[in-house]
C-alpha positions in Angstrom: -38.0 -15.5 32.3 -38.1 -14.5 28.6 -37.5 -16.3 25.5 -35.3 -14.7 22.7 -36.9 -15.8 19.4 -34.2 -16.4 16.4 -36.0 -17.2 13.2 -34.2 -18.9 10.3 -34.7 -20.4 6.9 -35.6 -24.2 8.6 -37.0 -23.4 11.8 -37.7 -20.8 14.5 -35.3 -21.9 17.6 -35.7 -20.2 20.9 -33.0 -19.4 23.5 -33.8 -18.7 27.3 -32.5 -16.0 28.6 -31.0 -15.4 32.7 -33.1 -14.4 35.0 -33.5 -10.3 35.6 -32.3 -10.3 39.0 -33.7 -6.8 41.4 -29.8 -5.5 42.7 -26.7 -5.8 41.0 -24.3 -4.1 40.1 -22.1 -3.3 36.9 -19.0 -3.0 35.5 -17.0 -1.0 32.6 -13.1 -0.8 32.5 -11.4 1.4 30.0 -8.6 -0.5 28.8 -7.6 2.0 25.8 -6.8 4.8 27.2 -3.4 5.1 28.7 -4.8 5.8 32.5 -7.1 3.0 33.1 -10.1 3.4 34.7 -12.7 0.4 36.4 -15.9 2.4 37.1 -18.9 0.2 38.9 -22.4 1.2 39.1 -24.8 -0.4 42.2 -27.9 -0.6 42.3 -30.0 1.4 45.4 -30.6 -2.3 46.9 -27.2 -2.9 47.6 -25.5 0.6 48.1 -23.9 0.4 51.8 -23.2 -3.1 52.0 -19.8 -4.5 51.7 -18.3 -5.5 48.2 -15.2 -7.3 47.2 -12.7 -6.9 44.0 -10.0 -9.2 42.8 -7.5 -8.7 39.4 -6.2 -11.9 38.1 -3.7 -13.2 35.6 -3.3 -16.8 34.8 -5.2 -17.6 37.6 -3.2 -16.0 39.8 -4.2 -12.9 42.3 -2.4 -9.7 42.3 -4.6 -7.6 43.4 -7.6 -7.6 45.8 -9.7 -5.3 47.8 -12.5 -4.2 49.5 -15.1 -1.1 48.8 -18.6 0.3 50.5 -21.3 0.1 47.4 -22.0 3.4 46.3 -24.2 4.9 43.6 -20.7 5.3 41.4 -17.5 4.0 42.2 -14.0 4.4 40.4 -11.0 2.4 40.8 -7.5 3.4 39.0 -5.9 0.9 37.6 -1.9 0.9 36.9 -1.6 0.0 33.0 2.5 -0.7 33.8 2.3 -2.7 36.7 -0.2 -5.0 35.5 1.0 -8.7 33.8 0.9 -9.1 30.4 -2.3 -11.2 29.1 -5.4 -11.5 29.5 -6.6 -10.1 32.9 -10.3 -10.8 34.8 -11.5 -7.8 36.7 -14.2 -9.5 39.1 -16.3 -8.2 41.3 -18.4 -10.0 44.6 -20.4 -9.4 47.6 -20.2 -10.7 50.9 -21.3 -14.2 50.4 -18.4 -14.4 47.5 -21.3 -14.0 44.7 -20.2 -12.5 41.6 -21.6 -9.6 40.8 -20.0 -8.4 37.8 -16.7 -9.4 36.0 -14.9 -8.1 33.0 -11.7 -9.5 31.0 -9.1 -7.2 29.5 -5.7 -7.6 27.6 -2.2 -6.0 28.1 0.1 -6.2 25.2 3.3 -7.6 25.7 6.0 -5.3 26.0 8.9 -6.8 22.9 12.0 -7.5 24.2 15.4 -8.3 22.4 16.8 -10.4 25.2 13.9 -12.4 24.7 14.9 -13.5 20.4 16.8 -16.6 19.7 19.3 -15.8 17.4 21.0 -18.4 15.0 24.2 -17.8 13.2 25.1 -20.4 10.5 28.9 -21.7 10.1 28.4 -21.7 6.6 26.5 -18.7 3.8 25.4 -21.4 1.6 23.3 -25.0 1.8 24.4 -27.7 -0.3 22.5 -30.0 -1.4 21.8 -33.1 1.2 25.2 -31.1 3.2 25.7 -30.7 6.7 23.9 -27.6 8.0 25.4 -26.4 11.5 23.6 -23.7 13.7 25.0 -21.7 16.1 22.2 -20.6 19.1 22.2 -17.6 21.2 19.0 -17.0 23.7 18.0 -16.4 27.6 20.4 -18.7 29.8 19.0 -22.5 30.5 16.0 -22.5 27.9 14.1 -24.6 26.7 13.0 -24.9 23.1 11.3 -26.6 20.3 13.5 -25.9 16.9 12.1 -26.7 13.0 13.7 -25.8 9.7 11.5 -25.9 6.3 12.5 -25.8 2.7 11.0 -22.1 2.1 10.2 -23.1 -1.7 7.7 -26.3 -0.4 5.5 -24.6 2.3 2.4 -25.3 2.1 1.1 -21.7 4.4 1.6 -18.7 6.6 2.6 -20.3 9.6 0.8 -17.8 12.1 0.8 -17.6 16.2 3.5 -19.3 18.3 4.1 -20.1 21.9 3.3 -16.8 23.1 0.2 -15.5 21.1 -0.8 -19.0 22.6 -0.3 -18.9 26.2 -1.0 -14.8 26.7 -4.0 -14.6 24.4 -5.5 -17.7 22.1 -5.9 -20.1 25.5 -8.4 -17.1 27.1 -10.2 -16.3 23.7 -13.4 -18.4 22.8 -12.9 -19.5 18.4 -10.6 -18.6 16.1 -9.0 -15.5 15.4 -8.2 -14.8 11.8 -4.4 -12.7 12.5 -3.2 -13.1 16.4 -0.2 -11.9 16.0 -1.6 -8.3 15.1 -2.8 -7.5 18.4 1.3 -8.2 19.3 2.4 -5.5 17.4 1.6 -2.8 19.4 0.7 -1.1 22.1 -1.1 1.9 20.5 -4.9 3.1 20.4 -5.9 1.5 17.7 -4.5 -2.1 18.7 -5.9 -1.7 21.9 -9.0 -1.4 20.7 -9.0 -4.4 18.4 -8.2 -6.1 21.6 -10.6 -5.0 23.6 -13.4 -5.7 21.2 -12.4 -9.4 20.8 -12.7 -9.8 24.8 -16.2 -8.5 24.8 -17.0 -10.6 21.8 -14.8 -14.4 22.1 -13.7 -14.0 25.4 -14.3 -16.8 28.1 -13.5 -17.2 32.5 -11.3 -19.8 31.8 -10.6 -19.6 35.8 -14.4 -19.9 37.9 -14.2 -17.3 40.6 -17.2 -19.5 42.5 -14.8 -22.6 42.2 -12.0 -20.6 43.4 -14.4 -18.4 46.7 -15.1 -22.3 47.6 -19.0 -21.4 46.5 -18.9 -24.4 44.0 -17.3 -27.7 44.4 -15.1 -28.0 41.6 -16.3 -31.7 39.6 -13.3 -33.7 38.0 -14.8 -34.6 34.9 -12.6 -37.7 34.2 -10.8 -39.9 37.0 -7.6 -39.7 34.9 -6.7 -36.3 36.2 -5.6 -38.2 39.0 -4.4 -41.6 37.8 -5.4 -44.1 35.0 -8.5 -45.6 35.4 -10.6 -48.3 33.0 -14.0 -47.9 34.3 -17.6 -48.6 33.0 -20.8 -50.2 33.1 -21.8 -54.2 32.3 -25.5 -54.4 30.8 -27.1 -57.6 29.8 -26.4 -58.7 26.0 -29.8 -58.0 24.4 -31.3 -56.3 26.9 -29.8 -52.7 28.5 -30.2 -54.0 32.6 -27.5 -53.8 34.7 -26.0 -56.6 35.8 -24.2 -57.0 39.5 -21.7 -59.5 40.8 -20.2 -60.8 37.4 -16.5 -61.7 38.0 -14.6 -59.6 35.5 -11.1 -60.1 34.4 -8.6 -57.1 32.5 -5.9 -58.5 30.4 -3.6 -55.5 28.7 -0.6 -56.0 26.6 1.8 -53.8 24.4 4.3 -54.3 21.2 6.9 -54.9 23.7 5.6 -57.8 26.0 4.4 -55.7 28.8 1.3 -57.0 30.2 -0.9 -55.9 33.0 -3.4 -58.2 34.6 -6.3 -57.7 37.2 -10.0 -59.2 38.7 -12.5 -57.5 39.9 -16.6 -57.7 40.5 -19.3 -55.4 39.3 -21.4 -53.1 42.1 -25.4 -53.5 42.4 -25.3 -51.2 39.1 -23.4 -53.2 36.8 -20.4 -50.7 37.6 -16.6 -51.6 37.5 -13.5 -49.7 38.2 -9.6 -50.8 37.3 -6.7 -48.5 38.3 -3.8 -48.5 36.1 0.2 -47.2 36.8 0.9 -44.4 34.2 1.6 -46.2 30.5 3.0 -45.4 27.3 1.3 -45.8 23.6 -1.3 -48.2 22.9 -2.1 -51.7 24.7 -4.6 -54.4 23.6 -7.2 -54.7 26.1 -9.5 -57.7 26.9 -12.4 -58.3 28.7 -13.2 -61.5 30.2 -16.9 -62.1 32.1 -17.6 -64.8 34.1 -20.7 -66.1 36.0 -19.9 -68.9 38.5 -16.6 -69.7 36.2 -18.7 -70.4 33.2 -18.2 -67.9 30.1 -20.8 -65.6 29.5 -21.3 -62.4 27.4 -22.5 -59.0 28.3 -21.9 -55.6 26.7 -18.8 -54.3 28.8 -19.0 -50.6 28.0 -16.2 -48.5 29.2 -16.3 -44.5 30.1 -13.9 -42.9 27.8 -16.0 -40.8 25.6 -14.2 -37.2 26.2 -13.3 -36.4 22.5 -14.1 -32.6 22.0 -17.2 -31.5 20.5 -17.2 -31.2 16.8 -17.4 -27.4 16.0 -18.2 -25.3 12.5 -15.2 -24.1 10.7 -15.6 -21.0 8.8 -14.5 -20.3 5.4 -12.1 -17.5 7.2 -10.6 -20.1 9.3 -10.3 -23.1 6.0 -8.6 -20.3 3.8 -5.5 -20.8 2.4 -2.8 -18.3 3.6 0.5 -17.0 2.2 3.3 -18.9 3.0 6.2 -16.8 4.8 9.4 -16.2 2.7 12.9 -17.2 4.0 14.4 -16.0 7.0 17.6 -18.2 6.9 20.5 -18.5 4.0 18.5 -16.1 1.8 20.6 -14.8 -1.3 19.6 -11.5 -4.0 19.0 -12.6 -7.0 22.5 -10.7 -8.0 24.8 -12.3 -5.6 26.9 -15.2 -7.0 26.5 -18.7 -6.6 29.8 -20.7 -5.5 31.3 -23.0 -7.7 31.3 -26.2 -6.2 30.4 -30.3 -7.4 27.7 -30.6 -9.2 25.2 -33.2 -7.3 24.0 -36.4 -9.0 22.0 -38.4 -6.7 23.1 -42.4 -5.8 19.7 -43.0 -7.9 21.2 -41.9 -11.3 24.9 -42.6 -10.9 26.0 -45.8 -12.6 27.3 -48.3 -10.0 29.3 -51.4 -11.0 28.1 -54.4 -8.5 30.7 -57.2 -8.3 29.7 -60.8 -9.9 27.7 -62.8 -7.5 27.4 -66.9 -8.2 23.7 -68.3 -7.8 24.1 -71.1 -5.9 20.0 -71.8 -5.0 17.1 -70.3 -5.5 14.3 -69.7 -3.5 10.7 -70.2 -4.1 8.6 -67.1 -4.3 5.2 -67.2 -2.9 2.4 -64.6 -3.9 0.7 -62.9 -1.8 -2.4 -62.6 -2.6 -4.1 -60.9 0.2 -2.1 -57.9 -0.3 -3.6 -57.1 -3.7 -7.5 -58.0 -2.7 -6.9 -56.1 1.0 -4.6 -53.6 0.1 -6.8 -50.3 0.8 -4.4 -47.8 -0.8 -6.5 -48.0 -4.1 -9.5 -46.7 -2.1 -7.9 -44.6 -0.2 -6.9 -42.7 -3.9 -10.7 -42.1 -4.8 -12.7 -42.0 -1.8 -13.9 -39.0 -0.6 -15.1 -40.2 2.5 -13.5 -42.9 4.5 -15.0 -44.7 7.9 -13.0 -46.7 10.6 -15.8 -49.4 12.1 -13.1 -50.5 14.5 -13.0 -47.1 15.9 -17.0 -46.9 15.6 -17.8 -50.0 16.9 -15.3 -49.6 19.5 -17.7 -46.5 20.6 -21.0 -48.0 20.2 -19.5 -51.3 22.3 -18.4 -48.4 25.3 -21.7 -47.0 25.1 -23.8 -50.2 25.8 -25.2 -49.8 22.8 -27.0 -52.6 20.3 -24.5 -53.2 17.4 -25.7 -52.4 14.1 -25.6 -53.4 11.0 -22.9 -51.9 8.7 -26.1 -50.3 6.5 -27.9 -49.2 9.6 -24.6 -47.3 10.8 -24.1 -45.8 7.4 -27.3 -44.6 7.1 -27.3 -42.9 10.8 -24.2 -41.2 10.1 -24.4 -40.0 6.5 -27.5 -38.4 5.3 -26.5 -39.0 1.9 -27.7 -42.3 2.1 -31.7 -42.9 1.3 -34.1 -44.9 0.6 -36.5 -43.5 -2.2 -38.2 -46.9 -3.0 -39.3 -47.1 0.6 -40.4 -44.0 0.8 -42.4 -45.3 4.5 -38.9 -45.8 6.2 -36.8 -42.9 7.6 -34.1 -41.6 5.8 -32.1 -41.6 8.5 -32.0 -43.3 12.3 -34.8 -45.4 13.1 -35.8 -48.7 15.3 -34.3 -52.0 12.4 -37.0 -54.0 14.7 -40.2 -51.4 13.7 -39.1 -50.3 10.5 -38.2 -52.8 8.6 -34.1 -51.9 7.7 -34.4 -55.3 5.9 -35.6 -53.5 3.3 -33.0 -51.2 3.0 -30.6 -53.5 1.9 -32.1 -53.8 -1.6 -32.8 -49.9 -2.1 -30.3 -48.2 -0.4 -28.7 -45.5 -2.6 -26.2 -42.6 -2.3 -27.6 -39.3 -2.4 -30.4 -41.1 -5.2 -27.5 -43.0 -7.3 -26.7 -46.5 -7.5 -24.8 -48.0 -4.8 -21.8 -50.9 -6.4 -20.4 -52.6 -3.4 -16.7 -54.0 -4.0 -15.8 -55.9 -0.9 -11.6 -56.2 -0.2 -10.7 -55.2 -3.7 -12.5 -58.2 -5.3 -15.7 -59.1 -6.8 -18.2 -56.2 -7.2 -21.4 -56.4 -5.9 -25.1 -54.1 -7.0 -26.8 -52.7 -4.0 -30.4 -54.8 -5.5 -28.4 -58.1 -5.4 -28.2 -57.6 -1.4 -30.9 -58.7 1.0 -31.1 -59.9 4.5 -31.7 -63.7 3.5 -28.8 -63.6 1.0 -26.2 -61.8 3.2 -27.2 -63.8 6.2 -27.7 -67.6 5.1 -27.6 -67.5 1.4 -24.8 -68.7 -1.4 -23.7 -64.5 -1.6 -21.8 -64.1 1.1 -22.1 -59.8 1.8 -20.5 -58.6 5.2 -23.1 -57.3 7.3 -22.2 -57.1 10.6 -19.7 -54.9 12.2 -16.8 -56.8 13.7 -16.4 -57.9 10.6 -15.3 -55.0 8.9 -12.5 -52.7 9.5 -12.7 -50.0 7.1 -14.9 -48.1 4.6 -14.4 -46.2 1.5 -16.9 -44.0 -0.3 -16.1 -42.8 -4.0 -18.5 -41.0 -6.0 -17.1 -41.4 -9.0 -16.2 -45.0 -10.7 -12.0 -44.2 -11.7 -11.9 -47.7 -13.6 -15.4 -46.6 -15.7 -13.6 -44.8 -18.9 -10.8 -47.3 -19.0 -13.3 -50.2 -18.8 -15.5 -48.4 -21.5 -12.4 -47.9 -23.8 -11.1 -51.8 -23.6 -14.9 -52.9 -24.6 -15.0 -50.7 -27.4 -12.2 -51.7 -28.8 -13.2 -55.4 -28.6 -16.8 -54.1 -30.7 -18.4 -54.2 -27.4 -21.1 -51.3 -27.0 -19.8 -49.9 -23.3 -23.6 -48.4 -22.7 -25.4 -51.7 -22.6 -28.5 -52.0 -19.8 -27.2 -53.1 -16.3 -23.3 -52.1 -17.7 -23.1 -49.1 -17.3 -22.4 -48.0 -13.8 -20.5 -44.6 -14.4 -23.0 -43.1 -12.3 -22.5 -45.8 -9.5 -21.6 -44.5 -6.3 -18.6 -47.0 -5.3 -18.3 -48.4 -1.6 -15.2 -50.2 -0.4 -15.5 -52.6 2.7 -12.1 -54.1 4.1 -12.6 -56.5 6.1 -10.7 -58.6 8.8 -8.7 -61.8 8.6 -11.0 -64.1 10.8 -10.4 -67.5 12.0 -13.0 -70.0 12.2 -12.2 -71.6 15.1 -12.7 -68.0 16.6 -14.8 -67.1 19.8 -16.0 -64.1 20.8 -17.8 -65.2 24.0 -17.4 -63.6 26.7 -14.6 -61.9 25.7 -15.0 -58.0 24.3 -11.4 -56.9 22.4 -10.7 -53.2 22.6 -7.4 -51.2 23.0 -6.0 -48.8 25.8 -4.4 -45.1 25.1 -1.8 -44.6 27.6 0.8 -41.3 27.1 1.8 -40.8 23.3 5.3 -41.8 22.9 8.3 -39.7 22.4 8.3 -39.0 18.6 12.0 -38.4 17.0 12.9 -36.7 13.6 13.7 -39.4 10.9 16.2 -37.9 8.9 19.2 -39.8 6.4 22.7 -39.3 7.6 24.7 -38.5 4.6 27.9 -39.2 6.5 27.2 -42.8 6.1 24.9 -43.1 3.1 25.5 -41.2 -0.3 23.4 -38.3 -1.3 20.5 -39.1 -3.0 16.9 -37.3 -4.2 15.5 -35.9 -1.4 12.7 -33.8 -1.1 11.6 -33.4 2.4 9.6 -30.0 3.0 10.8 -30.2 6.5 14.1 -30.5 7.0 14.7 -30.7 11.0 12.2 -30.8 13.5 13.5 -31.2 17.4 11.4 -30.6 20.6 13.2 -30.1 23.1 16.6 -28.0 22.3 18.3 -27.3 25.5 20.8 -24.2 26.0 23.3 -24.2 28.5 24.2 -21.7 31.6 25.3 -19.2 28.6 22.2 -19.7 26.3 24.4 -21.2 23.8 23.4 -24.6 21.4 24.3 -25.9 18.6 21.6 -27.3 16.2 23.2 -30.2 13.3 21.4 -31.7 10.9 21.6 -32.5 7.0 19.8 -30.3 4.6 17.5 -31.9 1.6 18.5 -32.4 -2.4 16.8 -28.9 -3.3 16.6 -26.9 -0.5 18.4 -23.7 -1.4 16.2 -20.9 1.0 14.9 -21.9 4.8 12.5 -21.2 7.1 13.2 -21.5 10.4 11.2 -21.4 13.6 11.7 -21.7 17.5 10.1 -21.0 20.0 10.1 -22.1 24.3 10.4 -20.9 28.0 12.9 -20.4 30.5 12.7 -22.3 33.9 11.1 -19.1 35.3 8.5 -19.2 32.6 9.6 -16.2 30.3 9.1 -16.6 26.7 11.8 -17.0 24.0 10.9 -16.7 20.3 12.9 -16.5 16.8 12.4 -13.3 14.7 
């Protein structure tokens, strides 16, 4: 065993490396020159034993055999019968051990039978006019259609369906310009290609899985069905608890509700099975000992969001947008006469008279200006969803924090320089004291100005625990209280504030006025009832199947043209083409649309590819 040492600016981190193993074997394709060639080296240990070789594609075998172990061995491989993709070259003994295993890539072979092609009915787009397509692609395909305004993209749309499915899906990160290893099948693209499967490539498909060597492990249940399933621990304390009656209640927007009962195992496990569901339900969990009410943490096992990852500046870049591929015009061509277009919004209209007769009484409402977090939502910079957070925390079995203990575990920025004892960041509230961060805590060493649902402002020294928790300032501190969180590092009301004293002869500087270098937090909080109780009872939600989304676009045949400035004009999913691989796409083009961009991509129902130009 060996360690690989990789020092850094920070630290020194070490990285074990795989055992050196006595006999092997390995392997080397040449997958640039036109006559490929797999050449595999064994080891004197193993020469004269038996060996196995199997090509795959998608996870599917084409092409398997077996070989004596020898010194060198060299295996031709047919460059035009092989699929197009990524292939995996792997190699096994007896026992189905791998040995040695190697990916390479075939380019795609273009096709024109394989283009959509779209012919409009009309040369010109008016504005907020009909626009009629006319499709022409592989017989019974399926495909997903968009049209932007080519003057309003925001970037180079790059990759599609294909890049997708033949290389991206097998590559490990991001590649900067996929579509340049689909322009050709020459030397030098094949060996860009090759290079990026020795470097990012990944076995998507386990050969050991596959031989039977290694059970394959479902990860999550839900591959099978739905399932709620998790653990019950005691409230303060993180034992398991067994034989607590516990009772699911969901229900959606459209009055749907599932209902079922079950008991926990000796480990405080439970386990519901669902039918298949669409969008979101509210879920409820009720916990009963002996039919009395009681409360425990009910964590539930859904935790399978992907693992953050790095981007890199390559990846954040801004790219090019494309130019226009449909109803593009030369500068010198003419431009048809036609009506000039005034939209409904700056037409005069004559309404007819209308007699009052009564009038009704207006109410304010007032919680939409003090809870209203658009304002927020204009200057923050970084915004928090508790629900969300302490949804998480709640699945995990977790002790629920307070909302300065969860800021200060999740943002860095936040210290403490006063107390300079206490961690900056983490730490035990019962051993360290995170009372006393409530009076101290600052944002990256400014003042923190708390401003709780739009209202009255509150100074980060004006909070402690006894205030918040018993005391005539009311400050929300614990979590299922709040629903949202806004940070702004900047005050946006500070220079018009400054400007209205000054002109009253107030000075705008004064000591404990000037809070220009106040780091602004916004806390929304929920509309609570006080009749309200939360025991035995944990609220949570349930994500069944997203929901078919549909294109929400005006229909000028029934309302006049008016200012519209959509940047995409048409999106539809699922175009289908008849027996002759004709459609028609309709839809009605924007106020200022001039120049498109149009893209589509899909399948056939024998799985070949079908793409726009």
């Amino acid at each position: 065993m060996r360690n690989l040492k990789k020092s850094t600016r920070r630290s020194v981190q070490y990285f074990t490396l795989p055992e050196a193993k006595r006999d092997g074997c390995t392997l080397s394709v040449d997958a640039v020159s036109e006559q490929m060639l797999a050449t595999l080296q064994c080891s004197d240990g193993i020469c004269g034993s038996m060996l196995g070789y199997v090509i795959m594609n998608n996870g599917n075998i084409y092409r398997c055999d077996t070989l004596t172990a020898a010194p060198i061995i060299e295996i031709e491989l047919d460059r035009q019968a092989m699929p197009e993709g990524v292939n995996q070259m792997t190699v096994f003994n007896s026992n189905g051990q791998v040995l040695a295993d190697r990916l390479f890539f075939i380019c795609p072979k273009p096709s024109v039978t394989d283009s959509i092609s779209f012919t409009a009915e009309s040369a010109w787009l008016k504005p907020c006019g009909k626009v009629t397509l006319n499709v022409q692609t592989l017989p019974n395909a399926m495909f997903s259609f968009s049209a932007m305004d080519a003057m309003a993209m925001p970037g180079e749309k790059r990759g599609n369906l294909k890049t997708w499915m033949l290389l991206s899906s097998e590559v490990r990160g991001y590649i900067d310009h996929v579509d340049y290893y689909f322009e050709s099948d020459d030397q030098e693209h094949r060996k860009a290609s090759d290079m990026l499967m020795l470097t990012q490539g990944w076995r998507r498909y386990n050969w050991e899985e596959m031989a039977g060597l290694t059970p394959r492990e479902k990860l999550q249940p839900v591959e099978d069905k739905f399932y709620v399933f998790g653990k019950l621990n005691e409230y303060r304390k993180h034992n398991p608890v067994n034989d607590v009656d516990l009772e699911l209640i969901l229900y959606n927007q459209y009055g749907q509700s599932l209902t079922g009962n079950t008991k926990t195992d000796k480990d405080g496990n439970y386990v519901f099975g669902l039918p298949f569901m669409d969008g979101e339900w509210k879920m409820f969990f009720y916990t009963r000992i002996n039919d009395k009410k009681k409360t425990f943490r009910v964590g539930v096992d859904r935790q399978i969001s992907p693992t953050p990852r790095y981007i890199s500046p390559v990846e954040a870049s801004v790219k090019m947008p494309k130019g226009p591929n449909m109803f593009v015009h030369s500068e010198d061509e003419p431009v048809p006469e036609g009506e000039e277009f005034i939209p409904i919004t700056q037409k005069n209209i004559v309404l007819q008279n209308v007699t009052v007769k009564a009038k009704r009484r207006y109410f304010t409402n007032d919680d939409f200006k003090f809870k209203n977090e658009n304002y927020a939502r204009k200057w923050a910079s970084l915004y928090y969803d508790i629900d969300r957070e302490l949804d998480n925390i709640r699945d995990r079995g977790e002790e629920e924090p307070t909302i300065f203990e969860l800021l200060a575990k999740k943002n860095a920025m936040f210290n403490n320089p006063e107390c300079i004892d206490l961690p900056i960041v983490g730490g035990d509230p019962d051993t360290t004291g995170w009372a006393d961060w409530y009076g101290h805590m600052s944002y990256g060493h400014q003042p923190i100005e708390w401003i709780v649902d739009n209202g009255e402002t509150m100074n980060a020294g004006a909070i402690t625990s006894e205030t918040s928790a018993a005391g005539d300032t009311f400050f929300p501190m614990w979590l299922d209280e709040i629903k949202s969180v806004y940070i702004a590092p900047y005050d946006p009301d500070y220079d018009s504030r400054a400007a209205a004293r000054g002109a009253l002869g107030e000075t705008p500087g004064e000591v404990g006025d000037d809070k220009s270098n106040h780091v602004k937090i916004y806390l929304y909080l929920h509309h609570r009832f006080t009749t309200e109780s939360n025991k035995g009872i944990r609220r949570t939600y349930f994500q069944g199947f997203n929901e078919i989304s549909t294109f929400q676009m005006e229909d000028y045949n029934v309302i006049p043209p008016m200012a519209d400035f959509r940047r995409t004009i048409y999106w539809a999913p699922e175009v289908k083409a008849d027996e002759e691989g004709k459609a028609k796409i309709e839809f009605f083009n924007n106020s200022t649309c001039e120049e498109m961009y149009i893209s589509a991509e899909g399948m056939t129902p024998e799985g070949k590819f079908v793409l726009k130009d």
